[in-house]
C-alpha positions in Angstrom: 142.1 186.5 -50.6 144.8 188.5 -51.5 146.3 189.7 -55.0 149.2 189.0 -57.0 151.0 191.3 -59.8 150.7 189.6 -63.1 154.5 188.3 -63.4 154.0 186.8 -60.1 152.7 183.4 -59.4 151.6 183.9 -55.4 147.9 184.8 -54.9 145.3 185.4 -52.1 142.1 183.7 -52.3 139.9 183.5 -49.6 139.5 182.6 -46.4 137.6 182.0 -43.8 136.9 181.2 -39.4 136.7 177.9 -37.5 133.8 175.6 -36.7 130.8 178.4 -37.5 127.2 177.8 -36.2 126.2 175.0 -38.8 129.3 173.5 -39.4 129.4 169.6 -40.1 132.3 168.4 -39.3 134.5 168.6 -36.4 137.7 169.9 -37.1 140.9 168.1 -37.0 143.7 168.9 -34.7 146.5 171.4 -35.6 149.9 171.5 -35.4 151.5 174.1 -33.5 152.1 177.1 -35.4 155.7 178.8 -36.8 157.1 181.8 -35.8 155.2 184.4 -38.1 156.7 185.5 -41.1 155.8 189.2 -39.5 157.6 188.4 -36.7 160.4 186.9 -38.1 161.2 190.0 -40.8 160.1 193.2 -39.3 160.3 192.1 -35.6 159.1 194.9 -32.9 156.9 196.8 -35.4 153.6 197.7 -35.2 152.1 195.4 -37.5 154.5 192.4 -35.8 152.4 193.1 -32.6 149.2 193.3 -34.5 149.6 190.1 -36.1 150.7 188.8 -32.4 147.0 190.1 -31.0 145.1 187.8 -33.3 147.6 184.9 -32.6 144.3 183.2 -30.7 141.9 183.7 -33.7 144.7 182.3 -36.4 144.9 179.0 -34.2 141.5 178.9 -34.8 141.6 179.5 -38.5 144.7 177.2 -38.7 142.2 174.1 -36.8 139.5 174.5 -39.1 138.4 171.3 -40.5 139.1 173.0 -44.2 142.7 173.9 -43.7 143.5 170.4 -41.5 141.4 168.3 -44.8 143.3 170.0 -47.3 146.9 169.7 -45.6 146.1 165.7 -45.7 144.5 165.3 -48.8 141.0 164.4 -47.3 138.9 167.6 -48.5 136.3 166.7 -50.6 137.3 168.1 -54.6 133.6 169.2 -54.4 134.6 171.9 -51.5 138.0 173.1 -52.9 135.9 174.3 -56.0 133.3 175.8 -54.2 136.1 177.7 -52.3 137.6 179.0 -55.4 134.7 179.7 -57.1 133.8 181.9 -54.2 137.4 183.3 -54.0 137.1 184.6 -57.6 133.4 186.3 -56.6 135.4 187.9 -53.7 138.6 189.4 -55.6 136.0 191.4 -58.3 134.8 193.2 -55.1 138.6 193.1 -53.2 139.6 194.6 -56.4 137.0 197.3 -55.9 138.3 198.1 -52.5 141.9 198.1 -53.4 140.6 200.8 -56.2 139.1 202.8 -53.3 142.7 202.6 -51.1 144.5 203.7 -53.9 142.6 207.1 -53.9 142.8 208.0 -50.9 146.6 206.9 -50.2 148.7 210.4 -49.5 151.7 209.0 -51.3 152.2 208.5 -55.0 154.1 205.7 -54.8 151.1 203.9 -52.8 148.7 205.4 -55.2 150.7 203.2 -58.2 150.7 200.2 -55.5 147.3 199.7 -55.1 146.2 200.8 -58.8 148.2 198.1 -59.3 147.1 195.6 -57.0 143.0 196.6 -58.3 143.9 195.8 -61.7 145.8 192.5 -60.4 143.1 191.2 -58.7 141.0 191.2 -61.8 143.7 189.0 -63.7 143.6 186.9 -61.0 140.2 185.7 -62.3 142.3 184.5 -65.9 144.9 183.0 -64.2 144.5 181.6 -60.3 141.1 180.5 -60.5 141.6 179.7 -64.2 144.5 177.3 -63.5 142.5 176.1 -60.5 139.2 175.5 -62.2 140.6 173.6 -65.3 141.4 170.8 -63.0 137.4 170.6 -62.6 137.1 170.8 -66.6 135.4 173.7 -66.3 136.1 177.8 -66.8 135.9 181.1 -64.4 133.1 182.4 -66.4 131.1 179.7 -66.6 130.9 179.1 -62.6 130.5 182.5 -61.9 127.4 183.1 -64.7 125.1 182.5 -62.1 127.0 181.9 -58.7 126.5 184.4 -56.0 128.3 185.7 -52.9 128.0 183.0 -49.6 126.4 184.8 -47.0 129.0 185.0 -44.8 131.9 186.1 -48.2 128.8 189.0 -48.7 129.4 190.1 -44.8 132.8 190.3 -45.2 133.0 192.0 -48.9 130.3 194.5 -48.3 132.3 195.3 -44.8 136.0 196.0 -46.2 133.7 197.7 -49.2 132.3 200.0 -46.8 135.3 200.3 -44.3 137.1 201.7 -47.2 134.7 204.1 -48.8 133.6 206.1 -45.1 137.0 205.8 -43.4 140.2 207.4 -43.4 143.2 206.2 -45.3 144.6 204.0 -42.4 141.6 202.2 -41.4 141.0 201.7 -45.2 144.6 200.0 -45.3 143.7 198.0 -42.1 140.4 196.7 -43.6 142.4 195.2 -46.8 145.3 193.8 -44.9 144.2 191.1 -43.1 143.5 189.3 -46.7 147.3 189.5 -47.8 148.8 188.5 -44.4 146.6 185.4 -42.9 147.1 183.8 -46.8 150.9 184.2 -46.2 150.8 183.1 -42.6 149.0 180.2 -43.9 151.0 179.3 -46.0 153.8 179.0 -44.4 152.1 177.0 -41.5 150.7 174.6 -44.1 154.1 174.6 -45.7 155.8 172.2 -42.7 153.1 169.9 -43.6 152.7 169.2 -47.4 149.5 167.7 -48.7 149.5 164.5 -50.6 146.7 166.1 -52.9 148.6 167.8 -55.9 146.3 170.0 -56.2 145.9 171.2 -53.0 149.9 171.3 -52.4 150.1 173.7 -55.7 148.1 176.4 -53.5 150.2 175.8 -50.7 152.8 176.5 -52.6 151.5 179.6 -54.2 151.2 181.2 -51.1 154.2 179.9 -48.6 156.3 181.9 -52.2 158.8 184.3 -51.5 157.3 186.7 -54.4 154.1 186.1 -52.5 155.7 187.1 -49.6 157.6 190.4 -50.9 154.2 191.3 -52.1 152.7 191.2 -48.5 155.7 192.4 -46.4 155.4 195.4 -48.9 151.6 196.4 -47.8 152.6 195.7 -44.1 155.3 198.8 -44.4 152.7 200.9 -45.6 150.5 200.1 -42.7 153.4 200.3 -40.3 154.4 203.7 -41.7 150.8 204.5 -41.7 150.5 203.7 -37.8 153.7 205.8 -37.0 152.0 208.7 -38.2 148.3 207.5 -37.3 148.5 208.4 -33.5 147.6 205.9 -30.2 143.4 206.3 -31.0 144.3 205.8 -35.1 146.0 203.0 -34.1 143.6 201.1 -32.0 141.1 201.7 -34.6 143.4 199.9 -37.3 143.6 197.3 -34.6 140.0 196.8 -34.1 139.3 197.1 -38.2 142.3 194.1 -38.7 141.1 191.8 -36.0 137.6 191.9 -37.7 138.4 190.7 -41.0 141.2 188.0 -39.3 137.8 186.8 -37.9 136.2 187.2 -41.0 139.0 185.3 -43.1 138.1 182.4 -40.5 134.0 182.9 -41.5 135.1 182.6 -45.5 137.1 179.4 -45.1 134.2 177.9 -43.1 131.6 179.2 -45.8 133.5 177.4 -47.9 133.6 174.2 -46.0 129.8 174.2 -45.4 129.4 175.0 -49.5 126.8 177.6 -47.9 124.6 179.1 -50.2 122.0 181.0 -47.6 121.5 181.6 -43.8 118.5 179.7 -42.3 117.1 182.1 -40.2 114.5 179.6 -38.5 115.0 179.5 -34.3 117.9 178.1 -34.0 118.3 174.6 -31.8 120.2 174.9 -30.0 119.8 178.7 -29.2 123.2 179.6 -28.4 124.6 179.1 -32.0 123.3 182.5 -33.8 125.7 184.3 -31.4 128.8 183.0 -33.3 128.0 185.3 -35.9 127.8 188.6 -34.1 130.6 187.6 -31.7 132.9 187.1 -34.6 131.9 190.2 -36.7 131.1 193.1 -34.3 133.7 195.7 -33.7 134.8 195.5 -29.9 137.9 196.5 -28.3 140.4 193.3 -29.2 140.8 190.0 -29.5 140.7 189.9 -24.9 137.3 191.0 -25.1 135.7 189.3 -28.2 136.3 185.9 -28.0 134.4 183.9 -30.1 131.2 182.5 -29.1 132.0 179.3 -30.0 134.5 179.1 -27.0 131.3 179.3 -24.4 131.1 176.4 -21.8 128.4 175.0 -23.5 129.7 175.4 -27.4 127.3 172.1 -28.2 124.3 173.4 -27.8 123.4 170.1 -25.0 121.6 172.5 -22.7 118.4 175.0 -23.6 119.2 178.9 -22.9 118.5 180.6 -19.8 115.6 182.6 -20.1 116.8 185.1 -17.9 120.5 186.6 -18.2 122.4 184.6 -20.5 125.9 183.7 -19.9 127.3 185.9 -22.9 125.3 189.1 -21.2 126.8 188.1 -17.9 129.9 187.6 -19.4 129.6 191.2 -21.6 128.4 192.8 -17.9 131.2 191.7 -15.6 134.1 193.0 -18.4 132.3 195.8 -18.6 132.1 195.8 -14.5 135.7 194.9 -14.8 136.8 197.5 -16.8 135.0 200.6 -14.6 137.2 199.3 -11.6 140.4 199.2 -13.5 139.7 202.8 -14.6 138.6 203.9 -11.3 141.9 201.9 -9.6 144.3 204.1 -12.1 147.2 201.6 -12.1 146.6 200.5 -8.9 147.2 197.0 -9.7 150.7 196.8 -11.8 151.8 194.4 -14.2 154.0 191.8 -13.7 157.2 192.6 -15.6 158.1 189.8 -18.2 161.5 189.4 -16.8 160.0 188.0 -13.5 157.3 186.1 -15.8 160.1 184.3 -17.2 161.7 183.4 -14.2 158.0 181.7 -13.1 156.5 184.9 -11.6 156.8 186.9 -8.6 157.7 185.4 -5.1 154.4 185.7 -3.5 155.7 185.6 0.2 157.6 189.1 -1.2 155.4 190.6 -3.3 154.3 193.9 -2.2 152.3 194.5 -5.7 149.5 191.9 -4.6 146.9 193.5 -3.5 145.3 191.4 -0.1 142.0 192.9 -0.7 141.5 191.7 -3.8 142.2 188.1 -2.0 139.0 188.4 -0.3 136.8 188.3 -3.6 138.6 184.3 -4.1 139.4 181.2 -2.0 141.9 182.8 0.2 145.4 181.1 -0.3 148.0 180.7 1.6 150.7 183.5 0.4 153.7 182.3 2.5 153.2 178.4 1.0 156.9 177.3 0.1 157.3 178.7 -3.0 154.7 180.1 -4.5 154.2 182.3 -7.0 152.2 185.2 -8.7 151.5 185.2 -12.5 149.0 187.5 -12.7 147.2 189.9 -10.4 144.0 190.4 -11.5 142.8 187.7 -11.7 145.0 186.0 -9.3 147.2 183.3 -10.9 149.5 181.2 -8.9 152.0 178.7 -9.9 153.8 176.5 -7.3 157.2 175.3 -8.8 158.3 171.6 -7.5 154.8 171.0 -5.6 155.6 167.6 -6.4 159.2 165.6 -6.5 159.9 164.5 -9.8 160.0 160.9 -8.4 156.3 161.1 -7.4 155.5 162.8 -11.1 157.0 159.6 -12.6 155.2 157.3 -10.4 152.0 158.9 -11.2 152.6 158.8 -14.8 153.4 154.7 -14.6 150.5 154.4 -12.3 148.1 155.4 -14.8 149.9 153.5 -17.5 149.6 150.4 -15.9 145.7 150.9 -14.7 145.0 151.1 -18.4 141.8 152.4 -17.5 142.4 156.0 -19.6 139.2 156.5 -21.7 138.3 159.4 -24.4 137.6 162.9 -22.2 134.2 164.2 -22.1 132.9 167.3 -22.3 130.1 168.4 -20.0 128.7 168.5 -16.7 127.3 165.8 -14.4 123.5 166.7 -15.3 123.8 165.9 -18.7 123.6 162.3 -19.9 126.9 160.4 -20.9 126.0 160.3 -24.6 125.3 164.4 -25.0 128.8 164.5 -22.7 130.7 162.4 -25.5 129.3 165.1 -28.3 132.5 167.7 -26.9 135.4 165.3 -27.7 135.7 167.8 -30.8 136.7 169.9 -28.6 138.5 167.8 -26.3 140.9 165.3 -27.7 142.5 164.1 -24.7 142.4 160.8 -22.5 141.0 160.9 -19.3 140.9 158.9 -16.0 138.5 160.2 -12.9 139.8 158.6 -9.9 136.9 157.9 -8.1 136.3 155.8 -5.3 136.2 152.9 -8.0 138.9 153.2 -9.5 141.0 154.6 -6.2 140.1 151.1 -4.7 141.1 149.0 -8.1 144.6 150.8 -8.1 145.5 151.2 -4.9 149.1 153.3 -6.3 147.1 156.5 -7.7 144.7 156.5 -4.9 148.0 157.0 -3.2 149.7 160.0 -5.7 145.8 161.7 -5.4 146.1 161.8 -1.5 149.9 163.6 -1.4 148.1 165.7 -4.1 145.2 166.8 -2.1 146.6 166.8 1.2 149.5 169.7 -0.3 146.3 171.5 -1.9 144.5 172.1 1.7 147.6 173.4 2.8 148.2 175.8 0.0 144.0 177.1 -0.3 143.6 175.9 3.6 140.2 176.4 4.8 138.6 178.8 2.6 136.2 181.1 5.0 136.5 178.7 7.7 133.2 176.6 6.5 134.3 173.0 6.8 135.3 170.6 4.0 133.3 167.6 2.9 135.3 164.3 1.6 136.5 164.6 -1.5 134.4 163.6 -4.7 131.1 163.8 -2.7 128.5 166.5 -3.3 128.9 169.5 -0.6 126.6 170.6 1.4 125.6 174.0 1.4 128.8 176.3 2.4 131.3 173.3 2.4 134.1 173.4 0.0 135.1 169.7 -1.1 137.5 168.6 -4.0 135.6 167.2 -7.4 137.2 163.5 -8.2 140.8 163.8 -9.2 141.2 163.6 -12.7 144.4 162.6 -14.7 144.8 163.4 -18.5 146.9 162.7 -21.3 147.7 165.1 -24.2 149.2 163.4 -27.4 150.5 165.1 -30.6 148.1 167.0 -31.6 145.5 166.6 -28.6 143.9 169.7 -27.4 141.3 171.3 -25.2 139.8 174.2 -26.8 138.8 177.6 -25.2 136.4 176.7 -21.9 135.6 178.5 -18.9 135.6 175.7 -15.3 133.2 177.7 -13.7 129.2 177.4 -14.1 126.6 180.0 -15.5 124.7 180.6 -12.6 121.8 178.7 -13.5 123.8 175.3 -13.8 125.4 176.5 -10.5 122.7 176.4 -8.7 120.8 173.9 -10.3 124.2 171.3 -9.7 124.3 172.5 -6.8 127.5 173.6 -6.2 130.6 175.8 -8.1 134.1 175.5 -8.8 136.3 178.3 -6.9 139.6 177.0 -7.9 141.3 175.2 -10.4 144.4 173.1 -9.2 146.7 171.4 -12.2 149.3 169.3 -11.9 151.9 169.0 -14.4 153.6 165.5 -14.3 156.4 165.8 -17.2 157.8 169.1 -19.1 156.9 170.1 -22.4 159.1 172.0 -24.9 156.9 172.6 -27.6 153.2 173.0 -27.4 150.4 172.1 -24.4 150.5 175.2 -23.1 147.5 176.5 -21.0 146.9 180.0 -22.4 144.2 182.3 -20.5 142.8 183.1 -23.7 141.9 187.0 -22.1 144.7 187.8 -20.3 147.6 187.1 -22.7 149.1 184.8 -20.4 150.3 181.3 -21.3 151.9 178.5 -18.8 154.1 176.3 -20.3 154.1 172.7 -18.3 157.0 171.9 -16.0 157.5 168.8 -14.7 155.9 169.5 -10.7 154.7 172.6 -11.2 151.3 173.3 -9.8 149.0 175.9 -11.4 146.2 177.2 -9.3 143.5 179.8 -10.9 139.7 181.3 -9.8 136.8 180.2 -12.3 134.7 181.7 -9.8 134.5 184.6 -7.2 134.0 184.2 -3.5 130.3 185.2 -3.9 129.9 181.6 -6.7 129.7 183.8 -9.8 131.7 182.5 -12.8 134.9 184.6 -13.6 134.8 184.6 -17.4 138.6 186.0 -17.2 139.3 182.4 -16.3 138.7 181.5 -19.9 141.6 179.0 -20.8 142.6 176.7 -23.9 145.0 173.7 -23.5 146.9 174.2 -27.0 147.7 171.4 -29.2 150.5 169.0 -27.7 153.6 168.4 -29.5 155.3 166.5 -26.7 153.0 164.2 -25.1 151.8 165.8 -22.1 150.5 164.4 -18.7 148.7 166.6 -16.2 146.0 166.3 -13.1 143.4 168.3 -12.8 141.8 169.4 -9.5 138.4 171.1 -8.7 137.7 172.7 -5.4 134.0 172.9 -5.1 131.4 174.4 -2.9 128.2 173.9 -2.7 125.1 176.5 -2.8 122.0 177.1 -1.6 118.7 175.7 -2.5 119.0 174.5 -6.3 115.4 174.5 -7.9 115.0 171.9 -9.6 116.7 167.7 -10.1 119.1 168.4 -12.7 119.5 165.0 -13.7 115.9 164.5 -14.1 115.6 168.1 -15.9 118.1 167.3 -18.6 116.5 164.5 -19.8 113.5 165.5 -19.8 115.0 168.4 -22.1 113.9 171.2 -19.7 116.3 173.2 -17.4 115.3 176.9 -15.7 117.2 179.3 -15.7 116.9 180.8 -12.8 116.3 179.2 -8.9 115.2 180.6 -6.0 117.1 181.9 -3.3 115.1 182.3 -0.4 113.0 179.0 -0.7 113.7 175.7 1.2 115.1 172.9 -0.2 113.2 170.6 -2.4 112.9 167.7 -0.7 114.2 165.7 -4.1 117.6 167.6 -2.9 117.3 167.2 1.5 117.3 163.1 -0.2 119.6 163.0 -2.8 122.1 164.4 -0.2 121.0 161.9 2.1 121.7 159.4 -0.3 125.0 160.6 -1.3 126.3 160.2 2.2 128.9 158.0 1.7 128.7 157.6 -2.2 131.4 158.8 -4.7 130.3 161.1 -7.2 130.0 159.1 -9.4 128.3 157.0 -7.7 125.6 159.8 -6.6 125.0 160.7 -10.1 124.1 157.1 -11.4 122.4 156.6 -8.8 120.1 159.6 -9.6 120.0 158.5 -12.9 119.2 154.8 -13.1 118.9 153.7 -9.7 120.9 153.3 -6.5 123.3 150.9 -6.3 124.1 150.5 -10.3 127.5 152.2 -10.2 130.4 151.1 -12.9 132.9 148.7 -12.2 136.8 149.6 -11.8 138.0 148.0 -14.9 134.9 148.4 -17.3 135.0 150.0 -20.6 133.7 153.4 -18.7 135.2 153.2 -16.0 136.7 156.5 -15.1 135.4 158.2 -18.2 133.1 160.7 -16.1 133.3 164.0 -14.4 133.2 164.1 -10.4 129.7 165.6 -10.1 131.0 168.2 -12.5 132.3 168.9 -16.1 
């Protein structure tokens, strides 16, 4: 959606966010991004960082089913002309706004820029959408007679429209920049891959343009002369003002996809989807604190809402919560300087910046384990360089090549049924293998790897609050921590794991049964490009090194979900293999059979805790004496005794008794 001068052929158009509520179709795998252009040409500026703080929403944009369908050729004609239909209904109002910037910029030369750039964007109409539209046969004027604003492209115009007219000069700026630099970051993304679809490659082409690109880099010097002058709070309000139309760019692409003409405003099913819109729009404090909503641990909508707190108000409280302590601290927990970030983190044993009180609100960890380290401080994240040999890496890595028992990953915890589990693989694109007891029999050479695994794990998290440990992969008991099945996955080119949070909303705690306190991967090769895991909120990312163990807290001491745990596994490059490990524990007196719950389409939100337990709950523990998780769960759902085969199409395709 941005502009171009007349004797230039590079254009904006416009844009739009990632899978909205509504959408589809899933969207396809992307490849990893390029440097930014920002980055590349006016490195250390203010608009270079900027650009940098909405690197997590750009994946996003770049993912989206429209961008992936028309880099290979597969987006439907029918689409691309809504989209620029819709982009020529936008620039008439852009052009509007650009009018209002140009009157309110203090210098004469921006004054001439952006009369400019209003009068360009009207051209535009006669010649981008014009060229664009003849391929249809048909003309700008005769779409636009009686086409209207999307929904979603009204949002966004009538919010830049009204950022410019009430605010000062450098918010104005900031409300029409994201439009010129996410089309020229696009570009040049989209330009490493080509599209077989001519038409499709000449709008690539348009905007990955060097003219295109003088044009934008031009508008970013304003701004970053514009900051310089705008003071820290002028700043982080052109901060907040960009990162709301970058999100807004993502809503306008998936308009487009969806060819949406209205809102339906009937009750959503499921309820959880109507917060995409105000997560994406609303003007919080960055991109740490607004992550979409579609990132939530249950983005499918398989579960009903909680009628009591949801988990985006919990989520909304503890940052809040979060926050108050950090002021109160006043830098009494530091950062860790990126020169010891690079060399893995800090020595853990030596580190007197770790604060041991703050221990106590996770499952405590043994500090002086041989070679651990600290990544981040609050919340704690550990990494444990050469936890295993590379020799035993490799031999788990054959080991699960030669079971050939990796199945599609699921999505989902262990009360919903195997179908609604397989809806997430959207979101999760990897292969899988759950070692339980099944599968740990059939191949005797991972049961081995999963036992060194585990047996370093209770050495490095030892014995939690001294409660004793049940056998691993079967349900705790109340108090007892336990490990989940061992699970091993494989990450190919272009395989992913989008944003998700390991920990449970409280009801689903409870209602399971139990919570994850730690999270405990593996990484069994190294990866030079791509398969990161990224805390999505912490602006932290962990690059995989062949034996490095990573060990974060979805959950505090007291069972409640940390939502800073919020992590993406980013799109592979290099194949990547890695294990993932759940410590568990299990709580108190869950109100209801989850199993029998789900499908029955009813789960409570809330359970008790004062009253005994159920006595569907004293038996199902009973019964799981002795069982694999797995085993547990299908026997709670079809009958004891009817567990899967090592071997069989599904075998290790499940969760533990988790997702």
């Amino acid at each position: 959606m941005t502009v171009s001068t007349p004797s230039k052929s590079d254009t904006d158009a416009p844009a739009g966010p990632a899978d909205a509520a509504g959408a589809a179709k899933p969207n396809a795998a992307a490849s990893p991004l390029p440097p930014s252009t920002l980055a590349c040409k006016l490195p250390g500026t203010f608009c270079a960082d900027l650009w940098s703080s909405v690197n997590g929403i750009f994946s996003q944009i770049m993912s989206h089913a429209f961008l992936t369908q028309l880099a290979d050729g597969s987006l439907e004609e029918a689409t691309f002309k809504f989209y620029i239909v819709q982009g020529a209904l936008y620039l008439r109002e852009y052009a509007r706004a650009l009018a209002l910037v140009a009157s309110k910029a203090p210098r004469a030369e921006w004054v001439a820029f952006f009369s400019n750039a209003a009068h360009d964007a009207f051209l535009e109409e006669s010649s981008f959408h014009k060229e664009f539209l003849a391929y249809f046969d048909t003309t700008v004027e005769r779409e636009t007679a009686s086409a209207e604003l999307a929904p979603f492209s009204l949002l966004y115009t009538s919010t830049v429209l009204a950022t410019v007219h009430g605010r000062a000069f450098y918010e104005a700026l900031a409300a029409v920049l994201p439009c010129f630099v996410v089309y020229l970051e696009v570009g040049k993304a989209l330009l490493l891959k080509g599209s077989p679809h001519p038409l499709y490659q000449k709008f690539i082409d348009r905007f990955a343009g060097t003219e295109y690109e003088q044009l934008t880099l031009s508008v970013v010097e304003m701004a970053n002369a514009v900051a310089a002058e705008a003071g820290e709070a002028g700043r982080r309000r052109m901060q907040r003002v960009f990162e709301q139309g970058t999100r807004m760019e993502w809503m306008f692409f998936d308009a487009a996809h969806q060819r949406q003409t209205a809102i339906d405003v009937r009750p959503a099913t499921p309820p959880l989807r109507p917060v995409a819109l105000s997560a994406i729009a609303r003007d919080g404090p960055g991109l740490a604190a607004d992550v979409p909503a579609s990132v939530a641990w249950d983005p499918d909508g398989l579960l009903p809402a909680p009628a009591a707190e949801s988990h985006f108000a919990r989520r909304e409280r503890q940052r809040a919560e979060a926050a108050g302590v950090a002021l109160q601290q006043q830098g009494g927990v530091r950062a860790i300087a990126s020169e010891h970030l690079a060399a893995g983190g800090l020595l853990a044993a030596d580190s007197s910046l770790y604060d041991r009180k703050l221990a106590e609100r996770y499952l405590p960890v043994d500090l002086n384990f041989p070679g651990l380290r600290i990544m981040h401080l609050d919340p704690p994240i550990f990494t444990v360089p050469d936890f295993f040999t590379e020799e035993q890496c490799d031999e788990f890595v054959a080991a699960a090549i030669d079971s050939a028992a990796l199945v599609p990953s699921k999505v989902g915890g262990g009360n919903l049924r195997d179908l609604q589990s397989a809806a997430g693989n959207t979101r999760r694109t990897s292969s899988s293998l759950l070692l339980d007891d099944n599968v740990t029999a059939a191949y005797p050479r991972l049961r081995a790897m999963a036992e060194v695994l585990q047996s370093l794990g209770l050495r490095l998290v030892g014995h939690g609050d001294g409660s004793s440990w049940g056998a691993a992969g079967k349900l705790p008991r109340p108090g007892q921590y336990c490990y989940e099945g061992l699970q091993l996955a494989q990450y190919q080119a272009g395989q992913h794991f989008l944003s998700h949070e390991d920990g449970f909303p409280p009801a689903l705690a409870q209602q399971n049964g139990f919570q994850r306190h730690a999270t405990l991967l593996l990484y069994l090769n190294s990866t030079e490009q791509g398969g990161a895991t990224r805390f999505d909120m912490l602006n932290l990312a962990v690059q995989p090194r062949k034996g490095t163990a990573l060990l974060f807290f979805p959950a505090f001491a007291d069972g409640a979900a940390d939502p800073r745990s919020l992590h993406t596994a980013e799109d592979a490059v290099d194949t990547k293999w890695v294990t993932q490990q759940w410590i568990a524990r299990g709580l108190q007196n869950a109100a209801v059979d989850p199993i029998a719950a789900a499908l029955a389409g009813s789960l409570p939100a809330t359970a008790s805790s004062t009253a005994a337990p159920p006595a569907w709950q004293q038996q199902r523990r009973e019964e799981s004496e002795g069982l694999s998780a797995a085993e547990a769960l299908l026997a709670g759902k079809r009958g004891k005794g009817k567990a899967k085969k090592a071997g069989s199409k599904k075998a290790g395709g499940g969760k533990g008794f988790g997702a």
